[in-house]
Each structure stands twice: as C-alpha cells, then as structure tokens.
C-alpha positions as a Markdown table, in Angstrom:
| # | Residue | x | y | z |
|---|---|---|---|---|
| 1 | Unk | -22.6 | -8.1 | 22.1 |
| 2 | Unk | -19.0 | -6.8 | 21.3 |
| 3 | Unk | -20.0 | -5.6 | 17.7 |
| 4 | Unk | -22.5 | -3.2 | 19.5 |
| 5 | Unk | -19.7 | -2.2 | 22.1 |
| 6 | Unk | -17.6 | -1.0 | 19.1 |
| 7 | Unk | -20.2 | 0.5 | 17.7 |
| 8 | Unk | -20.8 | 2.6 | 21.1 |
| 9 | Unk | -17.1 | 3.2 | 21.9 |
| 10 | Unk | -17.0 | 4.4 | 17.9 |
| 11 | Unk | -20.1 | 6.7 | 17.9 |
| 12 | Unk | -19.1 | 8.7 | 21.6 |
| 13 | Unk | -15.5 | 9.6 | 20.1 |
| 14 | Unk | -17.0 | 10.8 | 16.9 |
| 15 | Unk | -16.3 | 8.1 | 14.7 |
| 16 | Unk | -12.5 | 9.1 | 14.7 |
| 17 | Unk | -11.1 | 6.0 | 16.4 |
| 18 | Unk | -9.8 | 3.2 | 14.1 |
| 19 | Unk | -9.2 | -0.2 | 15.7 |
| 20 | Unk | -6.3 | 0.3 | 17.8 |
| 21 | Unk | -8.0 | 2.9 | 20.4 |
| 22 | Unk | -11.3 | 1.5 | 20.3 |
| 23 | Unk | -9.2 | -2.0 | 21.4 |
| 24 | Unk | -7.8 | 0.5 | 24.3 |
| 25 | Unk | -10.8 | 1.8 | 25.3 |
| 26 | Unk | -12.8 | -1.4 | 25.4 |
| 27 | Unk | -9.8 | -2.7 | 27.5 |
| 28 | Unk | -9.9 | 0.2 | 29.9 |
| 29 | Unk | -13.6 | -0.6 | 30.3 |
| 30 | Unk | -13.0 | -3.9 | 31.3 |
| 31 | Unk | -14.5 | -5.4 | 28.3 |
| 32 | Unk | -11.5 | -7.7 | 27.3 |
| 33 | Unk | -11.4 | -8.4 | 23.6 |
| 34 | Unk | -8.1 | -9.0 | 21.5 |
| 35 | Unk | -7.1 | -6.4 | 18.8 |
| 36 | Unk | -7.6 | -8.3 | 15.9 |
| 37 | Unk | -11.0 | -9.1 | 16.8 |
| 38 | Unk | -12.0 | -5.7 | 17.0 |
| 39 | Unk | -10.3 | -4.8 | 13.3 |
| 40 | Unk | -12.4 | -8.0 | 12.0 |
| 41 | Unk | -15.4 | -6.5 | 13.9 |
| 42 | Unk | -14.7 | -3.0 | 13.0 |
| 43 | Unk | -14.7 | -4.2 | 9.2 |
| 44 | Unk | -17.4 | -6.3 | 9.0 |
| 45 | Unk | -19.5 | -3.7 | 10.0 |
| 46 | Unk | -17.8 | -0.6 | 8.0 |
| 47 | Unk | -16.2 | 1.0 | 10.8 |
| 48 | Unk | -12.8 | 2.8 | 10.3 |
| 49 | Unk | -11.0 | 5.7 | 12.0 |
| 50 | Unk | -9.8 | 9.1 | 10.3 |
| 51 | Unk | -7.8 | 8.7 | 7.6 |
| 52 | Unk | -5.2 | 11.4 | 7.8 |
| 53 | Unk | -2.4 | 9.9 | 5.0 |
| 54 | Unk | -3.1 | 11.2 | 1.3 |
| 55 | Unk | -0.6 | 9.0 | 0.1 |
| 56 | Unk | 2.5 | 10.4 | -2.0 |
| 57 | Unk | 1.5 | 13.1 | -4.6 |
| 58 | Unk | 3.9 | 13.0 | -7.9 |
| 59 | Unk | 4.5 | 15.5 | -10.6 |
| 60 | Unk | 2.6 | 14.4 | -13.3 |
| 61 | Unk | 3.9 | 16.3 | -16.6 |
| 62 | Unk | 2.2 | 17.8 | -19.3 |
| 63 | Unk | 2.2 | 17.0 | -22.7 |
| 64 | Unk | 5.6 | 17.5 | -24.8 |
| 65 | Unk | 3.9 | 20.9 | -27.1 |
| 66 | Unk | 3.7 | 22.8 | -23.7 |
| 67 | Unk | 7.5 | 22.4 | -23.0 |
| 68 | Unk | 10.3 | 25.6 | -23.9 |
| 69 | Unk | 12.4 | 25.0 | -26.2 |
| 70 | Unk | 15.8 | 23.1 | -24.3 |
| 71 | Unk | 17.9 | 26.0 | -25.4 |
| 72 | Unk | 21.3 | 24.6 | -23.8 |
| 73 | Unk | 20.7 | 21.0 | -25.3 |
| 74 | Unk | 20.8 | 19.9 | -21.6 |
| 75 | Unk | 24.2 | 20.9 | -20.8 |
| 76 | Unk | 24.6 | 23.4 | -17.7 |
| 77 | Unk | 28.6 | 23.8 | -17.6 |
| 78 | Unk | 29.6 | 27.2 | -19.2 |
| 79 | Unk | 32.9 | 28.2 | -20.9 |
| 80 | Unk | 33.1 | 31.4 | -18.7 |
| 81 | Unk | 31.2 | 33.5 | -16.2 |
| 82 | Unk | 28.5 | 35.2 | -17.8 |
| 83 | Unk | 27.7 | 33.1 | -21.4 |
| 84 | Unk | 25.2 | 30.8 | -19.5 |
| 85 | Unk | 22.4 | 31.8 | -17.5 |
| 86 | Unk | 19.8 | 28.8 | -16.6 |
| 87 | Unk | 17.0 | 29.7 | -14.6 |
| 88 | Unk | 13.8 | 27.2 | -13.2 |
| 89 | Unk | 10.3 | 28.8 | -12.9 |
C-alpha cells in the first residue's frame, strides 16, 4: 500500500522528487509514514529524484611531449623590469 503511494506521489511530480518531498507530500496527505521508510521504499523499487550534483571536475593533464619547453626553469622573480615576461594561455 505505501510502495504504490510513492509510486503515485513520484509519477504526478514528474519523477523529480527524491525521498525527502515525497516523505512531505505523503505527510501533507495524511498518509503518515517516517522518512527512512520511504528512502528504503523509494530504493527497493528504483525510485530516485533529479540528480543535479556532477560531482567535482579536475584538470586532468596531458601527457609530458605536449608540454612547452619551462623556459625560466620555474623561477618567476626577475633581476629588473623588463628581462622576464611570463604569460598563461
């Protein structure tokens, strides 16, 4: 009986709503259920909301024959204005 209620509550908000707002709306509707029985519900049956999060995206680097030349051995202090220019593309 509650696994078709998610199901329902799920299906008329598109599919969008993970377990925390289908818990709300069921609670609204005076169907009273705890939380963590819907998220066992919602993932015994496959349910999930939107996943918005891609998670963090690194620089991943190339392989070392694709690098310039380090043509100031790594060392950006210059003597005087003018003898050092260091630019990043």
């Amino acid at each position: 009986m509650t696994t078709e209620k998610i199901k329902q509550v799920h299906k008329e908000n598109y599919g969008v709503y993970g377990a925390r707002k289908v818990y709300a709306a069921l609670n609204r509707a005076g169907h009273r259920v705890a939380r963590c029985t819907v998220e066992r519900l919602m993932r015994r049956t496959g349910l999930h909301g939107v996943r918005r999060a891609k998670g963090p995206r690194t620089t991943v680097p190339g392989p070392l024959s694709e690098r310039p030349a380090d043509l100031v051995r790594r060392q950006f202090t210059a003597p005087a204005p003018n003898c050092l220019w260091v630019a990043d593309i």
